[in-house]
C-alpha positions in Angstrom: -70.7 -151.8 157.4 -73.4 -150.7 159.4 -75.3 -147.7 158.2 -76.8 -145.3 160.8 -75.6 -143.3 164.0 -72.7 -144.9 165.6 -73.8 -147.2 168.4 -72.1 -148.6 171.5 -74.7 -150.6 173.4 -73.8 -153.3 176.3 -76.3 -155.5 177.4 -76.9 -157.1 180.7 -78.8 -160.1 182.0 -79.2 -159.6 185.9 -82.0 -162.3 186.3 -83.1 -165.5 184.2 -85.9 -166.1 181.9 -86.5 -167.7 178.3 -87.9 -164.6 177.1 -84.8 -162.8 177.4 -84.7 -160.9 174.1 -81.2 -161.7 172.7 -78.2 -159.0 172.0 -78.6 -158.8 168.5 -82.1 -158.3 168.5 -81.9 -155.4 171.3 -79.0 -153.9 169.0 -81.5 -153.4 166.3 -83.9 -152.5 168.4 -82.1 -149.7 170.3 -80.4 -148.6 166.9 -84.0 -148.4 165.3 -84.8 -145.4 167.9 -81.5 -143.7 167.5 -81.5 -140.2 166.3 -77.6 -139.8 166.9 -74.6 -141.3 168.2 -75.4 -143.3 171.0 -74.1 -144.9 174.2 -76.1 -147.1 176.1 -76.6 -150.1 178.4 -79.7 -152.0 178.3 -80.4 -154.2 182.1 -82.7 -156.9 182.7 -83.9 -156.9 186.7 -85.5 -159.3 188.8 -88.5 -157.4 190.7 -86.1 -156.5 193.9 -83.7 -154.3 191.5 -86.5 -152.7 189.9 -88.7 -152.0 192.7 -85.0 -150.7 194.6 -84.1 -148.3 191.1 -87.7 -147.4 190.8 -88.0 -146.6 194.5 -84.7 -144.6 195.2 -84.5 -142.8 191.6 -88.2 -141.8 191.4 -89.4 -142.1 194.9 -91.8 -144.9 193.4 -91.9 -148.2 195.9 -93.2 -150.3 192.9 -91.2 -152.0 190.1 -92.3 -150.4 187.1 -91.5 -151.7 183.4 -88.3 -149.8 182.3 -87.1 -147.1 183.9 -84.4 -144.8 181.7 -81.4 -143.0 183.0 -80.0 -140.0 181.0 -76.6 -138.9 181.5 -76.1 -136.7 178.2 -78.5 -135.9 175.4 -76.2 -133.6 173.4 -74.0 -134.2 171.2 -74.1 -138.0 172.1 -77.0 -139.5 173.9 -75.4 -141.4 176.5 -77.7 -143.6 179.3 -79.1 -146.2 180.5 -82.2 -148.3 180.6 -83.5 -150.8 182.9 -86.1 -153.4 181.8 -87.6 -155.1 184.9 -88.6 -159.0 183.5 -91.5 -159.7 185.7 -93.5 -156.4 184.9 -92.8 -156.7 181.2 -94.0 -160.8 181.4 -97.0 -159.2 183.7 -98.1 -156.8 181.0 -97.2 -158.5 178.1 -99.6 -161.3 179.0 -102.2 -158.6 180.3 -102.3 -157.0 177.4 -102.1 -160.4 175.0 -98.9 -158.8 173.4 -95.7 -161.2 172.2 -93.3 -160.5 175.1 -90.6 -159.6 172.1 -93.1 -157.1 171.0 -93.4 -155.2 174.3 -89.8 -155.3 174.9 -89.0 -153.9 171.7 -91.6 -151.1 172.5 -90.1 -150.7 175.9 -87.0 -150.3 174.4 -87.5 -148.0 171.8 -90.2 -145.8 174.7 -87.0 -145.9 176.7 -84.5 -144.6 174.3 -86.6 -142.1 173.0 -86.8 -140.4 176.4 -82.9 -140.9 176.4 -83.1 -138.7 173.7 -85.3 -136.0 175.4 -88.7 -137.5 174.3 -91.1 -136.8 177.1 -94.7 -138.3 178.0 -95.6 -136.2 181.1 -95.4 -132.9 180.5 -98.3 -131.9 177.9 -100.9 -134.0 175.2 -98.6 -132.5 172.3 -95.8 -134.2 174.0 -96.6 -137.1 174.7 -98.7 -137.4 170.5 -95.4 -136.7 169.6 -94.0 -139.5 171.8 -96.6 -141.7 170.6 -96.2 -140.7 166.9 -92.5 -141.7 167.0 -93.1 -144.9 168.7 -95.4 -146.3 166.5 -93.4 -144.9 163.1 -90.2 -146.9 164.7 -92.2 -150.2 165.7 -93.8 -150.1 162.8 -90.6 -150.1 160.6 -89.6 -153.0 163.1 -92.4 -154.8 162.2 -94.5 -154.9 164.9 -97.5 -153.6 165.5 -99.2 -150.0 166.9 -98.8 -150.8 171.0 -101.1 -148.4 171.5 -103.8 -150.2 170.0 
């Protein structure tokens, strides 16, 4: 079977789009950045969800790219993240980045805060962030986002 952390990941498509990343591919994805048993949902918004989480979670009146929610960290990371379609489209094509690409960052950025990863609170952090991000994408084969 599967090698790796146990994984229990449901996926959910609340808007349209063609660049919808598929289940298996987010599976591999999300299972790339695990460090441990996981439990997770992964949820694609339209821009009124994600500007509504983003607002009443984080007091933020914008939708932002992917917003994680922890609920446990130890023994099992248990969460959820929230990938708002439009911003990742917007950013994707700003940046002239595959949109797979930047979802498959965003997704790995989101877990690894599930897992206590943090970008905000000092440089060391937030290297170390980076550090992991790019050693995960990179065995993903995609290339440094930070580039």
């Amino acid at each position: 079977m599967g090698k790796g952390p146990a994984l229990s990941l449901a996926v959910q498509y609340a808007c349209v789009g063609e660049a919808l990343p598929t289940r298996p591919r987010i599976r591999r994805w999300v299972k790339a950045a695990c460090e441990g048993a996981a439990e997770v949902t992964v949820r694609f918004v339209d821009a009124e969800e994600g500007q509504s989480l983003n607002r009443d979670y984080r007091g933020k009146d914008y939708a932002t790219n992917v917003l994680s929610f922890v609920y446990e960290s130890e023994p099992l990371t248990l969460g959820d993240l929230v990938l708002c379609l439009p911003v990742v489209l917007k950013e994707a094509a700003a940046q002239g980045k595959p949109v797979e690409a930047h979802c498959a960052h965003l997704i790995v950025h989101g877990m690894l805060h599930l897992q206590g990863y943090d970008h905000e609170g000092d440089d060391a952090q937030a290297q170390r962030m980076e550090q992991r991000e790019r050693e995960i994408l990179a065995r993903l084969g995609y290339p440094d986002p930070y580039v």
